[in-house]
CHARMM internal coordinates of N, CA and C (Angstrom, degrees):
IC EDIT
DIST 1 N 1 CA 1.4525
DIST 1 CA 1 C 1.5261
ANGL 1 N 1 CA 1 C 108.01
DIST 1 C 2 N 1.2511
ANGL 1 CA 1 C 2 N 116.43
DIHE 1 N 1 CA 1 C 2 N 157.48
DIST 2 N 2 CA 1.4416
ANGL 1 C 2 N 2 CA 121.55
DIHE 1 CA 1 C 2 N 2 CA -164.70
DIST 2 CA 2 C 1.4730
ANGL 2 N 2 CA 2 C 122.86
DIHE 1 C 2 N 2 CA 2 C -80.76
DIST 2 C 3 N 0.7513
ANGL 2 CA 2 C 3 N 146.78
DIHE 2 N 2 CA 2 C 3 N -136.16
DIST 3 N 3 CA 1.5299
ANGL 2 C 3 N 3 CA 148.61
DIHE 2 CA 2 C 3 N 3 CA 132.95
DIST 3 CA 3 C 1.3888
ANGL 3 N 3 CA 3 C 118.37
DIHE 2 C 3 N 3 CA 3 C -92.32
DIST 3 C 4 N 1.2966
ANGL 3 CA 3 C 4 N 106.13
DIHE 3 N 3 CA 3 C 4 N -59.94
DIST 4 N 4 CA 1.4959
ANGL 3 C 4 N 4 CA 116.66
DIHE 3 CA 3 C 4 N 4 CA 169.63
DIST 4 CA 4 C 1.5812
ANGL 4 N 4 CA 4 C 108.43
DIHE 3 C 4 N 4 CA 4 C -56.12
DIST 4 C 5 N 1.1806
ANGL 4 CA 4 C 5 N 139.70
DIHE 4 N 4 CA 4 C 5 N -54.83
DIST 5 N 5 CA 1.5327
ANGL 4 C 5 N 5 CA 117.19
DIHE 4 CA 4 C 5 N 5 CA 151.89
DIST 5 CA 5 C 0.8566
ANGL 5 N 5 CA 5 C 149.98
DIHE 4 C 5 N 5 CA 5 C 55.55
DIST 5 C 6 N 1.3984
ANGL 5 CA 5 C 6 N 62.02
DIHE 5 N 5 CA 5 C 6 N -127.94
DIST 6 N 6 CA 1.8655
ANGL 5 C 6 N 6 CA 118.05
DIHE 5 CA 5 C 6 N 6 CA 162.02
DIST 6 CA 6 C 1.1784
ANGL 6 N 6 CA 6 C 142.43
DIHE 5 C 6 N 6 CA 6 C -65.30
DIST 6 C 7 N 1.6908
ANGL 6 CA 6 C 7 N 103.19
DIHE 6 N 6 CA 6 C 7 N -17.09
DIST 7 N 7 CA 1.2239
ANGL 6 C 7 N 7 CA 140.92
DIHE 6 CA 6 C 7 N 7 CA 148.80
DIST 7 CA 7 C 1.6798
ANGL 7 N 7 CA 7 C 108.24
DIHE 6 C 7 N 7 CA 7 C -60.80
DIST 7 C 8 N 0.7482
ANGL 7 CA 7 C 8 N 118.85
DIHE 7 N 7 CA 7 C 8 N -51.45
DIST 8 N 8 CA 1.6603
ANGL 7 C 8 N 8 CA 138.81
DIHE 7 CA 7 C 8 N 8 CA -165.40
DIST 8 CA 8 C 1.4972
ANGL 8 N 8 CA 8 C 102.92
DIHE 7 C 8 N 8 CA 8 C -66.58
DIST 8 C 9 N 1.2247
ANGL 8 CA 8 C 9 N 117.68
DIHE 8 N 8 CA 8 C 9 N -76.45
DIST 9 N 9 CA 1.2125
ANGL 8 C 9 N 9 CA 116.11
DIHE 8 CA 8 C 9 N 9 CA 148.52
DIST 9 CA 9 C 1.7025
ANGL 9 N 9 CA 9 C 143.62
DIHE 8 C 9 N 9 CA 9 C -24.44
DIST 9 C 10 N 1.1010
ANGL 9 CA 9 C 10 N 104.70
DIHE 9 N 9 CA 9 C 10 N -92.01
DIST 10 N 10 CA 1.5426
ANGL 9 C 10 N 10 CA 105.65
DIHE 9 CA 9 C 10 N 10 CA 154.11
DIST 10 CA 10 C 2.0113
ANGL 10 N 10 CA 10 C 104.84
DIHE 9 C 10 N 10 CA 10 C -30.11
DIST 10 C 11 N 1.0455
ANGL 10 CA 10 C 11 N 136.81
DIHE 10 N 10 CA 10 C 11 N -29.75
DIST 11 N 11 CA 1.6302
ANGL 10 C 11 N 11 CA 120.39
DIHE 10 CA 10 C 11 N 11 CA 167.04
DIST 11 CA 11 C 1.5152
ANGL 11 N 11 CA 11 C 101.56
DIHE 10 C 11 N 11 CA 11 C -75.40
DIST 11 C 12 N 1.0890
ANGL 11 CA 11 C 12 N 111.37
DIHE 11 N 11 CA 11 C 12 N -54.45
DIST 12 N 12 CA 1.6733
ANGL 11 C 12 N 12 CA 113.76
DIHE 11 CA 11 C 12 N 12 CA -170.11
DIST 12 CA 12 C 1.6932
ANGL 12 N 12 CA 12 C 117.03
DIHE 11 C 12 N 12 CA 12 C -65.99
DIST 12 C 13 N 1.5617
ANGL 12 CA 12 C 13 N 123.77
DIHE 12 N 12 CA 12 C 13 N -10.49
DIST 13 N 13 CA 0.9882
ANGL 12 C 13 N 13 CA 127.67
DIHE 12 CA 12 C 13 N 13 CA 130.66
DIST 13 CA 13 C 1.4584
ANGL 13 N 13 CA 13 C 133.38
DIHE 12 C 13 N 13 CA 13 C -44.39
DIST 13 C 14 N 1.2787
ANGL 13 CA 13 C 14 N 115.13
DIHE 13 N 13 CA 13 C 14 N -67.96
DIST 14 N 14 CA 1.8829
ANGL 13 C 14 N 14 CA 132.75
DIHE 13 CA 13 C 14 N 14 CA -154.30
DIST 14 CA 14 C 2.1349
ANGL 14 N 14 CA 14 C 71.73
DIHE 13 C 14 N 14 CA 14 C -84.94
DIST 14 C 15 N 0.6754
ANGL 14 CA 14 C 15 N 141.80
DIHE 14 N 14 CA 14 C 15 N -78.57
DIST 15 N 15 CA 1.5728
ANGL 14 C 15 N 15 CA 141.75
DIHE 14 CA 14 C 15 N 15 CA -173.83
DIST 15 CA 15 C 1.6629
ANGL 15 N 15 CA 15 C 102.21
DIHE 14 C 15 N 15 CA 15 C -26.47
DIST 15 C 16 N 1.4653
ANGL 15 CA 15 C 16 N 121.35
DIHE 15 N 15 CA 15 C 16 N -53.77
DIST 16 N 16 CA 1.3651
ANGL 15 C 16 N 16 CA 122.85
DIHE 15 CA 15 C 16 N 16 CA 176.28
DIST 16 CA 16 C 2.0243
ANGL 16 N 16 CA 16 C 112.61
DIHE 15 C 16 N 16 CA 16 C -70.94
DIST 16 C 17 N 1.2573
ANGL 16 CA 16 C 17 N 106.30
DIHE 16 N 16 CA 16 C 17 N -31.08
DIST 17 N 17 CA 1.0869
ANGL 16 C 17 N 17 CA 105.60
DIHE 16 CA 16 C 17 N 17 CA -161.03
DIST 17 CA 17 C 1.9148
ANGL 17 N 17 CA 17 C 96.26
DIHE 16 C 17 N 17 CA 17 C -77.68
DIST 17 C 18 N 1.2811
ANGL 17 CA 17 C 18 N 94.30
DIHE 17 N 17 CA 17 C 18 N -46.20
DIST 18 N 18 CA 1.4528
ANGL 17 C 18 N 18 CA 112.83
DIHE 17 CA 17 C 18 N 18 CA -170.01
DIST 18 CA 18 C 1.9615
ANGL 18 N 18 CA 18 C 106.30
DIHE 17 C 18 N 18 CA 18 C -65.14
DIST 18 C 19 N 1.4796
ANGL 18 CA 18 C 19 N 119.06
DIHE 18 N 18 CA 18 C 19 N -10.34
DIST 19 N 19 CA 1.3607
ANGL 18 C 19 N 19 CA 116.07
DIHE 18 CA 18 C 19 N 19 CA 148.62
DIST 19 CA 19 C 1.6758
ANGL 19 N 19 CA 19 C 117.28
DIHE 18 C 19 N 19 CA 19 C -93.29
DIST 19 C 20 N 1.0432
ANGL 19 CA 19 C 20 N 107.59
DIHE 19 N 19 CA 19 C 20 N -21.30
DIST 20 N 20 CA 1.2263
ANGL 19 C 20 N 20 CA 100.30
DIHE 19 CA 19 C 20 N 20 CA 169.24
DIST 20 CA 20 C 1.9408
ANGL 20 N 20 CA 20 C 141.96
DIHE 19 C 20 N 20 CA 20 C -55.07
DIST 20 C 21 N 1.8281
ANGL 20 CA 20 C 21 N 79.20
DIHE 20 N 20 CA 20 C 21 N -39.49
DIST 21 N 21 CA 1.8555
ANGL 20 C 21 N 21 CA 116.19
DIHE 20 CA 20 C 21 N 21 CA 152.71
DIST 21 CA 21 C 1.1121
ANGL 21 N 21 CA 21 C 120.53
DIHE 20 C 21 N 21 CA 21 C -12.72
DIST 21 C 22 N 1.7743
ANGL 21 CA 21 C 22 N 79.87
DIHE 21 N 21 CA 21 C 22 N -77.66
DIST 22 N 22 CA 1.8481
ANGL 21 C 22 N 22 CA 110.89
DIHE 21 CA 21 C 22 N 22 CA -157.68
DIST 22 CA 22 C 1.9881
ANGL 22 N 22 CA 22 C 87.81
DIHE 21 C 22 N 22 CA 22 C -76.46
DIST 22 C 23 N 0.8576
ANGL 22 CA 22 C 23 N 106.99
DIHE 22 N 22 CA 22 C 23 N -59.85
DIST 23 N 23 CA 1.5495
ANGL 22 C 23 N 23 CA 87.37
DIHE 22 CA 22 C 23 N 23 CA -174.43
DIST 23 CA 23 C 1.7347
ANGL 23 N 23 CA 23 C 122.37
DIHE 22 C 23 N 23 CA 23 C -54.36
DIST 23 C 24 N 1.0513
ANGL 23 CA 23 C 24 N 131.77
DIHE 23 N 23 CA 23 C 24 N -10.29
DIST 24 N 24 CA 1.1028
ANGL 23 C 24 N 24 CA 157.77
DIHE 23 CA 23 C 24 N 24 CA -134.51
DIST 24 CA 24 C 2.0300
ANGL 24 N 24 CA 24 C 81.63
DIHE 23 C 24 N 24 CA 24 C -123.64
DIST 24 C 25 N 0.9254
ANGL 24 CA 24 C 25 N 106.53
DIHE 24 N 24 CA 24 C 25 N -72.25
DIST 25 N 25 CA 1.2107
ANGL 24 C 25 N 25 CA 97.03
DIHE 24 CA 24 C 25 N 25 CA -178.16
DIST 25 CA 25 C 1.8038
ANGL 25 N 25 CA 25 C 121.39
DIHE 24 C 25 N 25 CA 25 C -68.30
DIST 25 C 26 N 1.6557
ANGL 25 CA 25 C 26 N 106.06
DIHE 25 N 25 CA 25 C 26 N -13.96
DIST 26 N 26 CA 1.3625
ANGL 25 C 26 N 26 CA 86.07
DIHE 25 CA 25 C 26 N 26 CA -179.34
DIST 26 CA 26 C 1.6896
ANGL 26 N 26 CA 26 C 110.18
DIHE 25 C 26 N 26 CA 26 C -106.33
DIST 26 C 27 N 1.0899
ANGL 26 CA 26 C 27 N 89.88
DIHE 26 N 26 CA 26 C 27 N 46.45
DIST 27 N 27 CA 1.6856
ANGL 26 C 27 N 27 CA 91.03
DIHE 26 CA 26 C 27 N 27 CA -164.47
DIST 27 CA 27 C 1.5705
ANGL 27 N 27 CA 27 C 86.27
DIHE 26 C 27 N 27 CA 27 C -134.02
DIST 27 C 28 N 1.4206
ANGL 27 CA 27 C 28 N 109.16
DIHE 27 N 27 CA 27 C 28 N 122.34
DIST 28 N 28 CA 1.3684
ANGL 27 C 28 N 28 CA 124.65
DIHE 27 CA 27 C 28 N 28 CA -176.16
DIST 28 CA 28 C 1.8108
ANGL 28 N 28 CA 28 C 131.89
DIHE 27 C 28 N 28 CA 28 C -67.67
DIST 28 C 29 N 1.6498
ANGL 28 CA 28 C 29 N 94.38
DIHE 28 N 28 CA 28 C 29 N -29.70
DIST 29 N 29 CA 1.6200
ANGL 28 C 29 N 29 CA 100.13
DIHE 28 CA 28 C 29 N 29 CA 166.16
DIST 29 CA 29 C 2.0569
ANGL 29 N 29 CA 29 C 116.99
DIHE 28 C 29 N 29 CA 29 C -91.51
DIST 29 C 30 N 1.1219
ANGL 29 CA 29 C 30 N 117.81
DIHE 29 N 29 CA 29 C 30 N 24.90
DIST 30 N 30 CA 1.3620
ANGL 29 C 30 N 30 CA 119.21
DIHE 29 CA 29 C 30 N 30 CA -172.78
DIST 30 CA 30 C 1.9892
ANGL 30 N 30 CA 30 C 80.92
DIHE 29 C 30 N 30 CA 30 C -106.13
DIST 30 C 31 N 1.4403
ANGL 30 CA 30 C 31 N 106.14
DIHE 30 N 30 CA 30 C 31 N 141.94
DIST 31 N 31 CA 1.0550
ANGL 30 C 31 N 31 CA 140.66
DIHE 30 CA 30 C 31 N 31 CA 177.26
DIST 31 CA 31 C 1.6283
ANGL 31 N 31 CA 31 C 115.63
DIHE 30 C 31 N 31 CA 31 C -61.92
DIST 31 C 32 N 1.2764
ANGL 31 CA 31 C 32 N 124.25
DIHE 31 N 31 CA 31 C 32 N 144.26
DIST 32 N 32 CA 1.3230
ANGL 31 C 32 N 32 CA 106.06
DIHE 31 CA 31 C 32 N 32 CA 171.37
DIST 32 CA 32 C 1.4856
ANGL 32 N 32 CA 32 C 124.04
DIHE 31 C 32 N 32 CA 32 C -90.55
DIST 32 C 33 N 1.9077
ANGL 32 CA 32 C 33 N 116.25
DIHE 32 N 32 CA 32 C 33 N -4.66
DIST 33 N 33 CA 1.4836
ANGL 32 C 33 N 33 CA 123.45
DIHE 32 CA 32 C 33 N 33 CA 149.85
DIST 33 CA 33 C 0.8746
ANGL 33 N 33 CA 33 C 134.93
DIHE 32 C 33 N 33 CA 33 C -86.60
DIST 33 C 34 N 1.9764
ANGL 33 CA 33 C 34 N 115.35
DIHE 33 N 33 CA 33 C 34 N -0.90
DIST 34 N 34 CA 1.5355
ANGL 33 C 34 N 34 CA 106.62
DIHE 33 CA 33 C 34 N 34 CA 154.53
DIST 34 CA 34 C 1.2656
ANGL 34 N 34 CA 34 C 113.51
DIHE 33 C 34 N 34 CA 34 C -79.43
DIST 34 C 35 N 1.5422
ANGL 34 CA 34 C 35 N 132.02
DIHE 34 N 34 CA 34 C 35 N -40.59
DIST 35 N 35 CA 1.5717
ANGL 34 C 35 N 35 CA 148.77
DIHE 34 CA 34 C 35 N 35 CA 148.75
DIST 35 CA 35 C 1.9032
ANGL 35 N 35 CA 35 C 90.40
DIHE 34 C 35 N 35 CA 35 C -4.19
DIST 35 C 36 N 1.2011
ANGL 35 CA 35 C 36 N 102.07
DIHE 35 N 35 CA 35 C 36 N -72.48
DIST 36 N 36 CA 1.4977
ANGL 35 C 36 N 36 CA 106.28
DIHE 35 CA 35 C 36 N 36 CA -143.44
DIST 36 CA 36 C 1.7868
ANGL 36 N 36 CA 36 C 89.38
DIHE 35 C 36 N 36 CA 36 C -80.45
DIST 36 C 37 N 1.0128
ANGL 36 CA 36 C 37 N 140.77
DIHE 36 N 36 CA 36 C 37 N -24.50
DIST 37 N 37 CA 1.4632
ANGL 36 C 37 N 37 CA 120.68
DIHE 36 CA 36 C 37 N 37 CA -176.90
DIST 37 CA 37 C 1.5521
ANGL 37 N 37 CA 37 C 95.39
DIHE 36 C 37 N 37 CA 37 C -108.58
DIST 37 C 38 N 0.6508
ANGL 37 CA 37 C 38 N 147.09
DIHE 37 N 37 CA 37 C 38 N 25.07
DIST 38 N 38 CA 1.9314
ANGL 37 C 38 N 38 CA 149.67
DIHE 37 CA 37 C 38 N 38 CA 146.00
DIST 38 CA 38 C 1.8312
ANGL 38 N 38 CA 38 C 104.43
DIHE 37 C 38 N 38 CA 38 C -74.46
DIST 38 C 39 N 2.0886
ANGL 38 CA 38 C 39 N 103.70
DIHE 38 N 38 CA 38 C 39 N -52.37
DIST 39 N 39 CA 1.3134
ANGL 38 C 39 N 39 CA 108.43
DIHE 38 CA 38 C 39 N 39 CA 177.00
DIST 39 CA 39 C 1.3995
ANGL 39 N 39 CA 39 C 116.32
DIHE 38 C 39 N 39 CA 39 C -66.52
DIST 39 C 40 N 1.6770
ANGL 39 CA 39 C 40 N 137.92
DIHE 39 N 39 CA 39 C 40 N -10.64
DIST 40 N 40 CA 1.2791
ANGL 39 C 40 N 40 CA 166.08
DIHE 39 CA 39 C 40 N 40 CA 161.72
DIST 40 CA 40 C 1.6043
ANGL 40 N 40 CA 40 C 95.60
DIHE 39 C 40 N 40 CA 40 C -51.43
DIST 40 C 41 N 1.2698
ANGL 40 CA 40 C 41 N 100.91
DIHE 40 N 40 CA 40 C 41 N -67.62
DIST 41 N 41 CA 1.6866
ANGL 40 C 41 N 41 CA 99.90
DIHE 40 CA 40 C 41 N 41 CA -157.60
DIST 41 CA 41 C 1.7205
ANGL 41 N 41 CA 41 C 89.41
DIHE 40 C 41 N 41 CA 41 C -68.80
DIST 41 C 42 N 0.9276
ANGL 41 CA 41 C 42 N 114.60
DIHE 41 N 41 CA 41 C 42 N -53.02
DIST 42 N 42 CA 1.7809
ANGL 41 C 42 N 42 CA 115.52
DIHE 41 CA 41 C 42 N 42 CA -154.47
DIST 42 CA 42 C 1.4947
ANGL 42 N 42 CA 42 C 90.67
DIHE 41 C 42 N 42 CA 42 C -56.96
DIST 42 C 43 N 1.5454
ANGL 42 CA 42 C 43 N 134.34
DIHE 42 N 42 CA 42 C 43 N -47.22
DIST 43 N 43 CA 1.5231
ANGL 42 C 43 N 43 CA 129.65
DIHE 42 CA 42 C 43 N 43 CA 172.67
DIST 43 CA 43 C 1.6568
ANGL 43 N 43 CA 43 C 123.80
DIHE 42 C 43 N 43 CA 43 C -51.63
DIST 43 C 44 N 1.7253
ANGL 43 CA 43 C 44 N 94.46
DIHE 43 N 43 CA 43 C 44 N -16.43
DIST 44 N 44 CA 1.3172
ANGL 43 C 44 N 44 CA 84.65
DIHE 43 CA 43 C 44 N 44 CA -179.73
DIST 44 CA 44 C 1.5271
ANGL 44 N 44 CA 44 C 126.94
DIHE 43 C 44 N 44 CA 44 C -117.39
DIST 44 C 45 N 2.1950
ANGL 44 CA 44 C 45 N 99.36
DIHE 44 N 44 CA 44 C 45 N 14.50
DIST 45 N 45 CA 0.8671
ANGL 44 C 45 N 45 CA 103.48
DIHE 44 CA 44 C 45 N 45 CA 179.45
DIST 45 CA 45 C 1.6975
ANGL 45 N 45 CA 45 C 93.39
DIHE 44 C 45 N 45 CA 45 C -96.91
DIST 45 C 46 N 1.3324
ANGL 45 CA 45 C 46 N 110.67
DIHE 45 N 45 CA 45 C 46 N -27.45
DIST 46 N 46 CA 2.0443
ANGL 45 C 46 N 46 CA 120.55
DIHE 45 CA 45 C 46 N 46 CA -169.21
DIST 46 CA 46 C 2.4116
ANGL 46 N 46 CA 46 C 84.03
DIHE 45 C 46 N 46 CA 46 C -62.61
DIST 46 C 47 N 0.5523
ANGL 46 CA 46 C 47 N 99.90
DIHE 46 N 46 CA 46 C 47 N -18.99
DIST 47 N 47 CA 1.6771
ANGL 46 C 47 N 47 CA 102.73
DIHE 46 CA 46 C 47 N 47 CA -168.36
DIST 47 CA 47 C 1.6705
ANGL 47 N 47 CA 47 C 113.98
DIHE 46 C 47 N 47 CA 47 C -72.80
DIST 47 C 48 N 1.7664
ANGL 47 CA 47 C 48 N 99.75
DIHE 47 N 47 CA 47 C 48 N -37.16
DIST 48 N 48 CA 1.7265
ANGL 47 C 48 N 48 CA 124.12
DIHE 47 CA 47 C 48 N 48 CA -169.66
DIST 48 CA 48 C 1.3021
ANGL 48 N 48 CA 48 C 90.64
DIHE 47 C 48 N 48 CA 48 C -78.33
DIST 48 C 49 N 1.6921
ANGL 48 CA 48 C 49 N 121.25
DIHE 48 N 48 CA 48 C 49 N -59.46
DIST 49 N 49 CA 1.1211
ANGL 48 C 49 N 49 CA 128.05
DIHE 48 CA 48 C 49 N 49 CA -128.72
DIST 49 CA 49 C 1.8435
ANGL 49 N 49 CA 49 C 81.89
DIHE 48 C 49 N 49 CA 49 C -75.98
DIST 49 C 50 N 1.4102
ANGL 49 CA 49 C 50 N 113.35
DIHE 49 N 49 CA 49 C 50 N -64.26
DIST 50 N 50 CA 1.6539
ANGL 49 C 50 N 50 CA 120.93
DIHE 49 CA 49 C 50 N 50 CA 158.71
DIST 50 CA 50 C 1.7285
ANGL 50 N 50 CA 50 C 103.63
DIHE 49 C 50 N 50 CA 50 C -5.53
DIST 50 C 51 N 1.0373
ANGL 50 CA 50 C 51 N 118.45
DIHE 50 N 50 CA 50 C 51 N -95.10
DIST 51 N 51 CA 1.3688
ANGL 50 C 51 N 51 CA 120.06
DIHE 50 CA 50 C 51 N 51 CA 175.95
DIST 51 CA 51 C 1.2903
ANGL 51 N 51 CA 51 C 137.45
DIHE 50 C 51 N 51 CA 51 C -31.75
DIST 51 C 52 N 1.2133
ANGL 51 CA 51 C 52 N 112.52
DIHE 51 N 51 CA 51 C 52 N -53.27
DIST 52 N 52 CA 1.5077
ANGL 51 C 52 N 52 CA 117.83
DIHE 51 CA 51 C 52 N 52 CA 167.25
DIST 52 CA 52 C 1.4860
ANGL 52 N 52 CA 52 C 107.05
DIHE 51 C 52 N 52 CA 52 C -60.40
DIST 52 C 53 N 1.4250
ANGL 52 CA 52 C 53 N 126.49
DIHE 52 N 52 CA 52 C 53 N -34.14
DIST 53 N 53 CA 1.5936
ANGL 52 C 53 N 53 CA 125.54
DIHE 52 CA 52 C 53 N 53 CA -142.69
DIST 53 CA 53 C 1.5641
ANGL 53 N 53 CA 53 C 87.97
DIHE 52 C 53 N 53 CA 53 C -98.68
DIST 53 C 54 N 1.4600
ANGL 53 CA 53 C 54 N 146.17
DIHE 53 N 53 CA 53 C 54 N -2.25
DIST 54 N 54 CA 1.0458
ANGL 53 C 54 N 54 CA 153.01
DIHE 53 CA 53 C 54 N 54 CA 163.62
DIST 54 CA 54 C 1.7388
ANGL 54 N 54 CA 54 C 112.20
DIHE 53 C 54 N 54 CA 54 C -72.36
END
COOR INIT
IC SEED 1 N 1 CA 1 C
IC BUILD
C-alpha cells in the first residue's frame, strides 16, 4: 500500500470515527469512557495521519 493510501485511509477512518463521536455523544445511554477512548483512537489516528503527511 502506498503512502498516499494510507494516508487516504487513515482520513476515512478519523472522518468515520469522528461521526461516530458526535453521535456517541448525543445519544444518552453511550458511556462517558467509551466517549473518551473513541476520542483516544481518533487522536491517535489525527497523530499518524500528522506523521506520515510530513
Amino acid at each position: 500500500m502506498s503512502v498516499t493510501a494510507h494516508l487516504q485511509e487513515l482520513r476515512r477512518k478519523h472522518q468515520v470515527l469522528s461521526e461516530e463521536v458526535e453521535q456517541a455523544q448525543r445519544s444518552p445511554g453511550v458511556s462517558d469512557l467509551t466517549i473518551a477512548e473513541m476520542k483516544k483512537q481518533k487522536l491517535k489516528l489525527k497523530e499518524e495521519i500528522s506523521r506520515l503527511a510530513t
